[in-house]
N, CA, C and O atoms as a MOPAC input file, in Angstrom:
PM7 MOZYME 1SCF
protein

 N    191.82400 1   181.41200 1   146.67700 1
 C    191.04600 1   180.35400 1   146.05200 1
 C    189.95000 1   179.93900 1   147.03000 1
 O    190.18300 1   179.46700 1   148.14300 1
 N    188.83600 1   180.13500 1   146.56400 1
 C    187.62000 1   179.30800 1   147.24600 1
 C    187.80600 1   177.95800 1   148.03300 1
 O    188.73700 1   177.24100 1   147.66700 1
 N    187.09100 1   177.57900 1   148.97600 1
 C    187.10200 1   176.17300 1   149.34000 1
 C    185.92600 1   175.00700 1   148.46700 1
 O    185.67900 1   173.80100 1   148.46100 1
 N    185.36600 1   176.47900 1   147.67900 1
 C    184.80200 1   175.20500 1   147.08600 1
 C    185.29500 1   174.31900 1   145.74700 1
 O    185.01200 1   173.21200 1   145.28900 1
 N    186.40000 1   175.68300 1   145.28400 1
 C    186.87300 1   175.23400 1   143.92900 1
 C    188.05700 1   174.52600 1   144.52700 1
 O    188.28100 1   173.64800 1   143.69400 1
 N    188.89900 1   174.40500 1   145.43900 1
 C    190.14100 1   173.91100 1   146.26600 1
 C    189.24900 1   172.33200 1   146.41800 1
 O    189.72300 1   171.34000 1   145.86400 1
 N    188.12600 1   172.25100 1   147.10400 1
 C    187.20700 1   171.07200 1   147.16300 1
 C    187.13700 1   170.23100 1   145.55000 1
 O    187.57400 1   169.08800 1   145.41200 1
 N    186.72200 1   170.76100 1   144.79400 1
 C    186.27900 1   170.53800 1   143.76800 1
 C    187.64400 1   169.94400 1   142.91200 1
 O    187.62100 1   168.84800 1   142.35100 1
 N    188.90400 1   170.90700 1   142.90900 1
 C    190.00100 1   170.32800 1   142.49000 1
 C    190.66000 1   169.21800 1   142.90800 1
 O    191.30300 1   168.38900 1   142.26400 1
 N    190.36600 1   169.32300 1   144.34300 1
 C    190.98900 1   167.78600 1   144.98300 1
 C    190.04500 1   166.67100 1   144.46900 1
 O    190.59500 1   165.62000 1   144.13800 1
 N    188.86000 1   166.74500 1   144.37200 1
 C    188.04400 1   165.33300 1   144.54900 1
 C    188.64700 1   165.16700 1   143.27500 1
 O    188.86800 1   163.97000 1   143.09500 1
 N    189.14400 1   166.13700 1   141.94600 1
 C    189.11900 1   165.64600 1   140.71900 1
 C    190.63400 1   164.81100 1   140.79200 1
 O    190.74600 1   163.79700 1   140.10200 1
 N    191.69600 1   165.22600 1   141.57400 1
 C    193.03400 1   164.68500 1   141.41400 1
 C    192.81400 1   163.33200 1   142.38800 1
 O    193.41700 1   162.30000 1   142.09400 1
 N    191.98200 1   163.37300 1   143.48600 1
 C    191.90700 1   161.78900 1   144.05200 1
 C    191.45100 1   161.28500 1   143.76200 1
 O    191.77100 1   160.13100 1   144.05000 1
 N    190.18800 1   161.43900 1   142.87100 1
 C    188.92900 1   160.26200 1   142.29900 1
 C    189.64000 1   160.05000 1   140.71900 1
 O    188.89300 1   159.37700 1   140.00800 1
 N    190.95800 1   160.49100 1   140.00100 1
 C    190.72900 1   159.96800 1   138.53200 1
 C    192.16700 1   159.49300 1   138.74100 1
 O    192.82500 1   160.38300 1   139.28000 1
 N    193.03200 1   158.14000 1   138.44100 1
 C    194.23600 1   157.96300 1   138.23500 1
 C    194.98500 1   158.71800 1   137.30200 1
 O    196.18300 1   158.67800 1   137.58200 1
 N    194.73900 1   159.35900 1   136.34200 1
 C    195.51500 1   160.14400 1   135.59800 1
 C    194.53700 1   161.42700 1   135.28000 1
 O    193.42000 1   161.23000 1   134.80300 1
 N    195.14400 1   163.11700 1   135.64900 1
 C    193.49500 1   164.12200 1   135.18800 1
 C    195.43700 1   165.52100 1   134.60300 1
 O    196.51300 1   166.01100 1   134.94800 1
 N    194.48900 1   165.36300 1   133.65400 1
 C    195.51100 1   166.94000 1   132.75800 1
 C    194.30600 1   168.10800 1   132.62100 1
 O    193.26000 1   168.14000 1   131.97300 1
 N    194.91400 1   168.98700 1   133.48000 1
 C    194.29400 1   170.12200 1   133.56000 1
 C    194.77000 1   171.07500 1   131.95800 1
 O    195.82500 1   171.70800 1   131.90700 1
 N    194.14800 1   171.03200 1   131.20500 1
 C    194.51300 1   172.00200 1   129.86500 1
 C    193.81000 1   172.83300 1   129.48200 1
 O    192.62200 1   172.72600 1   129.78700 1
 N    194.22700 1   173.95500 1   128.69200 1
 C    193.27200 1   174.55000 1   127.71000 1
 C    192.90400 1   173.80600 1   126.53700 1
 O    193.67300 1   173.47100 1   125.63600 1
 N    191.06400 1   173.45500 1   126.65100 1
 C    190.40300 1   172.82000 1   125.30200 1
 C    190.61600 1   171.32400 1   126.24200 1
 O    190.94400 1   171.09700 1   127.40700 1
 N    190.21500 1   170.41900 1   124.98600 1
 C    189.55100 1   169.53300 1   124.78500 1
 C    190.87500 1   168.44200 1   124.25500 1
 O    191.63800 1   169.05900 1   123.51200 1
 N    191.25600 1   167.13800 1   124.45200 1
 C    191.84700 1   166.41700 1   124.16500 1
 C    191.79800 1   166.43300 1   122.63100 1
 O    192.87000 1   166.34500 1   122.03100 1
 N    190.64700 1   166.53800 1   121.93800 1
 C    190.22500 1   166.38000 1   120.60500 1
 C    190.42600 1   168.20900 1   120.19800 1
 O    190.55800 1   168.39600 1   118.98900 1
 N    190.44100 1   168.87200 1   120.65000 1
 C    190.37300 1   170.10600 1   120.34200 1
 C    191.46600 1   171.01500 1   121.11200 1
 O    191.20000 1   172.14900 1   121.51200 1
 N    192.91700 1   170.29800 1   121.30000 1
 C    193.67800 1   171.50000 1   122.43900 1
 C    193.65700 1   172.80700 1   121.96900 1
 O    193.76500 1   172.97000 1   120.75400 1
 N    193.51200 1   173.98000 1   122.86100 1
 C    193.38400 1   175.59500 1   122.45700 1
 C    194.87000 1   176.06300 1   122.36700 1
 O    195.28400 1   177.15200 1   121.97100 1
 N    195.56300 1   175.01500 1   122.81500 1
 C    197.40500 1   175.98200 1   122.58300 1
 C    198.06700 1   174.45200 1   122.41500 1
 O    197.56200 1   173.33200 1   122.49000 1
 N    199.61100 1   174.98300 1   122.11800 1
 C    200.46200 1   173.85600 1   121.68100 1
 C    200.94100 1   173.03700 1   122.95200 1
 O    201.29800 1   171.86000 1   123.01000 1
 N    200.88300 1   173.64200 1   123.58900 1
 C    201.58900 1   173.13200 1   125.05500 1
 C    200.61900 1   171.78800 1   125.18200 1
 O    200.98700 1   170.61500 1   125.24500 1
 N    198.94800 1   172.44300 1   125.20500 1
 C    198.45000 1   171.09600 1   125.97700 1
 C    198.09800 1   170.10000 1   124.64500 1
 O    197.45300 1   169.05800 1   124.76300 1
 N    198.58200 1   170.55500 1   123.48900 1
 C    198.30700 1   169.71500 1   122.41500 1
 C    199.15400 1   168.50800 1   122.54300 1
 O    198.89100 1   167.32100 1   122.34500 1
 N    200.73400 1   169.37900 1   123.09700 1
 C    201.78000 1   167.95000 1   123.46000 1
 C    201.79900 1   167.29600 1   124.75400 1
 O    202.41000 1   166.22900 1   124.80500 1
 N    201.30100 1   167.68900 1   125.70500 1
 C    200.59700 1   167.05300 1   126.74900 1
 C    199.77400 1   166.08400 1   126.16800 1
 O    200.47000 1   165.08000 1   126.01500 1
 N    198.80700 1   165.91800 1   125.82900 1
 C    197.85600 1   165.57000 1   125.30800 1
 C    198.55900 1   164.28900 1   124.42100 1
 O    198.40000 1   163.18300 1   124.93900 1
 N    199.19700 1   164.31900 1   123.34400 1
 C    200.22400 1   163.99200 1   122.71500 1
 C    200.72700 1   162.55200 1   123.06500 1
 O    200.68700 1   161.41000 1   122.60900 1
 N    201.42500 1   163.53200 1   124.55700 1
 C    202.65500 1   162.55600 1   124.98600 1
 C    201.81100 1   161.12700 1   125.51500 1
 O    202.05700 1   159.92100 1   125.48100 1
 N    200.57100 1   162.06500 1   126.06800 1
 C    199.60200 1   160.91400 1   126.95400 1
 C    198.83800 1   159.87600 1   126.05600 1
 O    198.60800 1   158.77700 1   126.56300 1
 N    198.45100 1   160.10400 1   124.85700 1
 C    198.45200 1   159.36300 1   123.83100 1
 C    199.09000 1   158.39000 1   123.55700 1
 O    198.55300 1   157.28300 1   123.53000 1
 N    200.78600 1   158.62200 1   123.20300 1
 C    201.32000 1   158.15600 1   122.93900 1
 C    201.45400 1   157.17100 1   123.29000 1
 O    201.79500 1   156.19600 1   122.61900 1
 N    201.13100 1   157.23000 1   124.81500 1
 C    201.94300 1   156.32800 1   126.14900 1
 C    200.26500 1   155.46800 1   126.34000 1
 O    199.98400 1   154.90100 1   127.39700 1
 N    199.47100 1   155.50100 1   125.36500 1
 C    198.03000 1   154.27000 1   125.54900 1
 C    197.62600 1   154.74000 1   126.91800 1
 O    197.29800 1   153.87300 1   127.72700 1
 N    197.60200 1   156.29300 1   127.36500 1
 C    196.95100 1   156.32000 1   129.10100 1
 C    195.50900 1   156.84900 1   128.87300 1
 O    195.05500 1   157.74200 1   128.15700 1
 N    194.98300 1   156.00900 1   129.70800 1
 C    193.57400 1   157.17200 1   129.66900 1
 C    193.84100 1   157.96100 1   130.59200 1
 O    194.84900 1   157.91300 1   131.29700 1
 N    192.82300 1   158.86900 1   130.66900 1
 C    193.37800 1   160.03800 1   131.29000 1
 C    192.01800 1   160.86200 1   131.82600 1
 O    190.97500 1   160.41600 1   131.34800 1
 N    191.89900 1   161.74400 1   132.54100 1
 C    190.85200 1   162.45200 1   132.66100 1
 C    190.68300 1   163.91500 1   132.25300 1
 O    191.21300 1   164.50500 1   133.19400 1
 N    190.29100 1   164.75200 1   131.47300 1
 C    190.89800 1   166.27500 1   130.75600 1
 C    189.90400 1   167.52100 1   131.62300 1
 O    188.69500 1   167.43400 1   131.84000 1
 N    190.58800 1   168.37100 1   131.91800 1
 C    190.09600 1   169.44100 1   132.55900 1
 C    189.88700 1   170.73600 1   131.69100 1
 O    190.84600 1   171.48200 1   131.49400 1
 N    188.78200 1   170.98300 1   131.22800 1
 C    189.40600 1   172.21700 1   130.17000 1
 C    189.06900 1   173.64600 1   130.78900 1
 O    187.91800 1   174.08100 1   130.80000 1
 N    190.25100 1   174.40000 1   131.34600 1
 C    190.58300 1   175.06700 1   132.37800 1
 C    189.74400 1   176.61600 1   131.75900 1
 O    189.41300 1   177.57000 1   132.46300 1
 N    189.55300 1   176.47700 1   130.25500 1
 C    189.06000 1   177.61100 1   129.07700 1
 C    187.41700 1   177.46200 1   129.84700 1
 O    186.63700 1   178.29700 1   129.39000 1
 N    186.89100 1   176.66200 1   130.77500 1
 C    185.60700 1   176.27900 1   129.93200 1
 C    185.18300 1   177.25200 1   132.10800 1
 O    184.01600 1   177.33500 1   132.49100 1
 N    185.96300 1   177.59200 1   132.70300 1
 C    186.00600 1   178.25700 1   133.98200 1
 C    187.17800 1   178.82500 1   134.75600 1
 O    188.12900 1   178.05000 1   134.85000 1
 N    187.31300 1   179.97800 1   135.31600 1
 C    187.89300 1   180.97300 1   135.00200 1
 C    188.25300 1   180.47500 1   136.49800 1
 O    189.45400 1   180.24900 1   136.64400 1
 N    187.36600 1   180.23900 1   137.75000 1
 C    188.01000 1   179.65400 1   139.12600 1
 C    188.76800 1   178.52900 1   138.77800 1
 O    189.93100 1   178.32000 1   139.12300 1
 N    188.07300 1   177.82400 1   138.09300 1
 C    189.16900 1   176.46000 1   137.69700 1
 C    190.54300 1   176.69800 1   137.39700 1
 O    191.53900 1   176.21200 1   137.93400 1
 N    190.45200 1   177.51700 1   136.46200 1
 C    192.24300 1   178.26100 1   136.13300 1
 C    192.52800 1   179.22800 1   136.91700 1
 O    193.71200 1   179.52100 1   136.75400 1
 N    192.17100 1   179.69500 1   137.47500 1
 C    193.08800 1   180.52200 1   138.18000 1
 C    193.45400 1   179.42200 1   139.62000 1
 O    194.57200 1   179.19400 1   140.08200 1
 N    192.48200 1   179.02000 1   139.97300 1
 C    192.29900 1   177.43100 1   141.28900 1
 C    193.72200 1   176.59500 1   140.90100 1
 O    194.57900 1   176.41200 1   141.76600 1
 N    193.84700 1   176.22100 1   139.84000 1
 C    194.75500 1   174.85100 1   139.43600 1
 C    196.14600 1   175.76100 1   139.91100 1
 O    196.96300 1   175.28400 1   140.69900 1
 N    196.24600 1   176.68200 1   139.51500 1
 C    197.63700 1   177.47400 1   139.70600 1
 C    197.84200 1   177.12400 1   141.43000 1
 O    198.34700 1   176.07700 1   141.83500 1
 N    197.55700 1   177.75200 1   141.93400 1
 C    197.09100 1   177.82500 1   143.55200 1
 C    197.37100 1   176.46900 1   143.95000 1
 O    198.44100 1   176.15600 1   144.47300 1
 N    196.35600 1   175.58500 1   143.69500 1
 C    196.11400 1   174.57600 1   143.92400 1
 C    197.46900 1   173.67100 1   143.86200 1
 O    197.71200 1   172.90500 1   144.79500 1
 N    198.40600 1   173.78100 1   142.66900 1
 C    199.52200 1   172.82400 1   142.37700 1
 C    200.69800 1   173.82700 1   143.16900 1
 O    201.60900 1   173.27800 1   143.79000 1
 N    200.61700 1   175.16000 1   143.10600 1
 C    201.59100 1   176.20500 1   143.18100 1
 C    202.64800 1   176.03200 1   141.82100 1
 O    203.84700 1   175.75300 1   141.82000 1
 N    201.79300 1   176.28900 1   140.75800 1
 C    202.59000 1   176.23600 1   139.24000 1
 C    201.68500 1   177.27800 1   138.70300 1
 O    200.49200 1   177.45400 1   138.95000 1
 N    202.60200 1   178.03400 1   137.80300 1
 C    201.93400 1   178.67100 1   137.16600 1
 C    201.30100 1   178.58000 1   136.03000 1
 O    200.28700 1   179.19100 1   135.69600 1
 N    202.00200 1   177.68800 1   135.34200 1
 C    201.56600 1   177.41500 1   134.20400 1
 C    200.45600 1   176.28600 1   133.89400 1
 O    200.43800 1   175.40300 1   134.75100 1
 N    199.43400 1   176.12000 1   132.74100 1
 C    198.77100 1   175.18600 1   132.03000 1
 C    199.37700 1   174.21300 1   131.07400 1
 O    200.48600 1   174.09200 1   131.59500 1
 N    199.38900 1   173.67200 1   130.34300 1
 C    198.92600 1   172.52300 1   131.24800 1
 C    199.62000 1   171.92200 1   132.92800 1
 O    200.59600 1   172.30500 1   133.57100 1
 N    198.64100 1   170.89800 1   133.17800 1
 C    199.12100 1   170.50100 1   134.36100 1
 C    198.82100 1   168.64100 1   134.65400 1
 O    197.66700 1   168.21400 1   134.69800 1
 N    199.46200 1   168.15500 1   134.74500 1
 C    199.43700 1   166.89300 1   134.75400 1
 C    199.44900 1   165.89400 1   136.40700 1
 O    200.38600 1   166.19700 1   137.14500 1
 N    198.71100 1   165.05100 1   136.81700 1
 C    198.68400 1   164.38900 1   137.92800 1
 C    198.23900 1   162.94900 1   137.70400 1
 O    197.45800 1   162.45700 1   136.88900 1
 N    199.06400 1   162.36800 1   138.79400 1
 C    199.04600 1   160.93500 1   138.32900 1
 C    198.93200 1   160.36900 1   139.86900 1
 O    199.82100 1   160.46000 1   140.71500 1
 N    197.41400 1   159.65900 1   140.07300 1
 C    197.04600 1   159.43900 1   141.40800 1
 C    197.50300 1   160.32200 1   142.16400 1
 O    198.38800 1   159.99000 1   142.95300 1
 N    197.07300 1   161.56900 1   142.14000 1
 C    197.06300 1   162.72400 1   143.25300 1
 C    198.13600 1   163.52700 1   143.56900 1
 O    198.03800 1   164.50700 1   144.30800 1
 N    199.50200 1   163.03700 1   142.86900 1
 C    200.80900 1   163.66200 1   142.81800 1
 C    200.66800 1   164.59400 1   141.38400 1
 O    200.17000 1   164.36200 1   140.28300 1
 N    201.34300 1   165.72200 1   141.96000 1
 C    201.50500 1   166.92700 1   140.78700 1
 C    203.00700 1   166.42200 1   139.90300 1
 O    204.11500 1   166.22900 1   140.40300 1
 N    202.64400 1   166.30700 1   138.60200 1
 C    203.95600 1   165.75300 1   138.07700 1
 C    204.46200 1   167.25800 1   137.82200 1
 O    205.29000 1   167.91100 1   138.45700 1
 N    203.69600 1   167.60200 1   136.68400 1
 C    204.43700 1   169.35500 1   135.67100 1
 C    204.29600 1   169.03100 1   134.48100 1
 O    204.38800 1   167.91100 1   133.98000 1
 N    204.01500 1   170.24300 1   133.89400 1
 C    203.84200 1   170.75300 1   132.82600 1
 C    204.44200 1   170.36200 1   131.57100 1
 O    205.58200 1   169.89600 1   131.55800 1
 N    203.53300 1   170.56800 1   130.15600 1
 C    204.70000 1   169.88300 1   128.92100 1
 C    205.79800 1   169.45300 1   128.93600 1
 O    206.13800 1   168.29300 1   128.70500 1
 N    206.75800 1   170.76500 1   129.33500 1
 C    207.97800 1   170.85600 1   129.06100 1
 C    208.78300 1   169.08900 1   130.37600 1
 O    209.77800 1   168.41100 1   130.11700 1
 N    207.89100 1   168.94800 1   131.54500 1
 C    208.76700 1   168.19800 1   132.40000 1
 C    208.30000 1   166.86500 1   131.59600 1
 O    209.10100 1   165.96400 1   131.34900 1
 N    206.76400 1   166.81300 1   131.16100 1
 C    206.61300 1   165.62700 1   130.69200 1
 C    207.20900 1   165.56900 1   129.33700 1
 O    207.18100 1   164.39400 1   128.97000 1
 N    207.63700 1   166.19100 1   128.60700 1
 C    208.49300 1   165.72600 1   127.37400 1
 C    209.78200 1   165.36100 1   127.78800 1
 O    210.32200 1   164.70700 1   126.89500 1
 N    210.51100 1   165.51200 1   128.78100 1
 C    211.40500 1   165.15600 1   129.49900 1
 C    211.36000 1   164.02100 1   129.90300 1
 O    212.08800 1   163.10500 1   129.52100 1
 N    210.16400 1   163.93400 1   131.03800 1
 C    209.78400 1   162.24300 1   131.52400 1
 C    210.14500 1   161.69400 1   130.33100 1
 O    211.04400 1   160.87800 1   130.13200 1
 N    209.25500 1   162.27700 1   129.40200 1
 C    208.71000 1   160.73100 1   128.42700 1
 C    210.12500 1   160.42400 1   127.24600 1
 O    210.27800 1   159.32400 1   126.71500 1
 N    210.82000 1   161.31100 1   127.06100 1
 C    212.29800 1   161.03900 1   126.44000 1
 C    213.26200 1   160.39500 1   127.18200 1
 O    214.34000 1   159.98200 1   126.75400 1
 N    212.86600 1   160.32700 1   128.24100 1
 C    213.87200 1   159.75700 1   129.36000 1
 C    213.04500 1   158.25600 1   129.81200 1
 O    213.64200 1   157.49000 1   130.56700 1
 N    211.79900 1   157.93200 1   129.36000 1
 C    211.49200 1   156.86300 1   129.50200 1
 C    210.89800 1   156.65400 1   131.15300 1
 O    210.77900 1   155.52700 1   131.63400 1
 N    210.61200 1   157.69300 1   131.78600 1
 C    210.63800 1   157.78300 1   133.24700 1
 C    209.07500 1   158.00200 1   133.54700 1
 O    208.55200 1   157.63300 1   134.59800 1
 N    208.43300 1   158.60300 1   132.57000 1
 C    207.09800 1   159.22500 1   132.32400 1
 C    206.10800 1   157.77000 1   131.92200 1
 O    204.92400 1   157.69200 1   132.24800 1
 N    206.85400 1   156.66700 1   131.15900 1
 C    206.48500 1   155.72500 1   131.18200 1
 C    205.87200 1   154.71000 1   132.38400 1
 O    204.88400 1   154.18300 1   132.89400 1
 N    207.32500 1   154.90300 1   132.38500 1
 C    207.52400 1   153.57600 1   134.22800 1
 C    206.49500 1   154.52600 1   135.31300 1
 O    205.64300 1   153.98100 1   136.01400 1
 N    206.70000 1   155.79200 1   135.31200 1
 C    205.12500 1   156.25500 1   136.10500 1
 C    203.87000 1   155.80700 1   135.93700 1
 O    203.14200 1   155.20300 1   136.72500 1
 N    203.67600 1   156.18800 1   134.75500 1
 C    202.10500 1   156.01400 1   134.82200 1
 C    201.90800 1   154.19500 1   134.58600 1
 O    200.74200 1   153.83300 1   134.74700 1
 N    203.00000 1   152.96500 1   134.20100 1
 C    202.74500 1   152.10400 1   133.94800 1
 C    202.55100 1   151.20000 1   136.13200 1
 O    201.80000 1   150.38000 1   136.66100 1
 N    203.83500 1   152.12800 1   136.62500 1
 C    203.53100 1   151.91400 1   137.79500 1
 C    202.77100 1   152.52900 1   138.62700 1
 O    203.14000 1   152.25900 1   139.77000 1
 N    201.87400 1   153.23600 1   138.61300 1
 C    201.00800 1   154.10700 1   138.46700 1
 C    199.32500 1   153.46000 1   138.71800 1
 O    198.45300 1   153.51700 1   139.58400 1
 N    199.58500 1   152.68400 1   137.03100 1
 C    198.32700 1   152.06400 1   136.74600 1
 C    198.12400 1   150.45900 1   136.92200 1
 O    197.21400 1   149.68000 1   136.64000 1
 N    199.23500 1   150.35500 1   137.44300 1
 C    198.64400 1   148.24800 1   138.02800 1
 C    198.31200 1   148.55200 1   139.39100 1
 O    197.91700 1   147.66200 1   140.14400 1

């Protein structure tokens, strides 16, 4: 991974309190995964910041690297790597995904 896209990924996870790296567009997700990402973050009234990983090819292949996950989506909350759909449908059934981002965001 470049230092400039490694650069570029960090300023985005320290400068936004909540950033979901997905395929597409909050209004437009390209797969189901980041549709329920997307979803869950809805649900939960967060704003958020959206990365659409479709729209650059260092960016996605960078975010992998970058988190050491392989998969898309990817979720961070003030600069900590949470995980992917599957952990945040977990958080958020368990009510834990809540108390994050609510403690998170005061």
């Amino acid at each position: 991974m470049s230092d400039d896209v490694q650069d570029r990924l960090k300023a985005l996870v320290e400068n936004n309190d909540v950033v979901l790296f997905m395929k597409g567009s909050p209004l437009f997700p390209q797969c189901g995964f980041s549709s329920r990402a997307v979803s869950i973050l809805n649900h939960l009234n967060t704003e958020f910041e959206s990365v659409d990983v479709l729209q650059d090819q260092a960016v996605r292949q960078g975010i992998k690297e970058f988190s050491d996950w392989p998969t898309i989506p990817q979720l961070y909350v003030k600069g900590e790597f949470i995980g992917g759909s599957d952990i945040m449908m977990e958080m958020y059934e368990s009510g834990e995904l809540a108390a994050l981002l609510g403690a998170k965001a005061a």
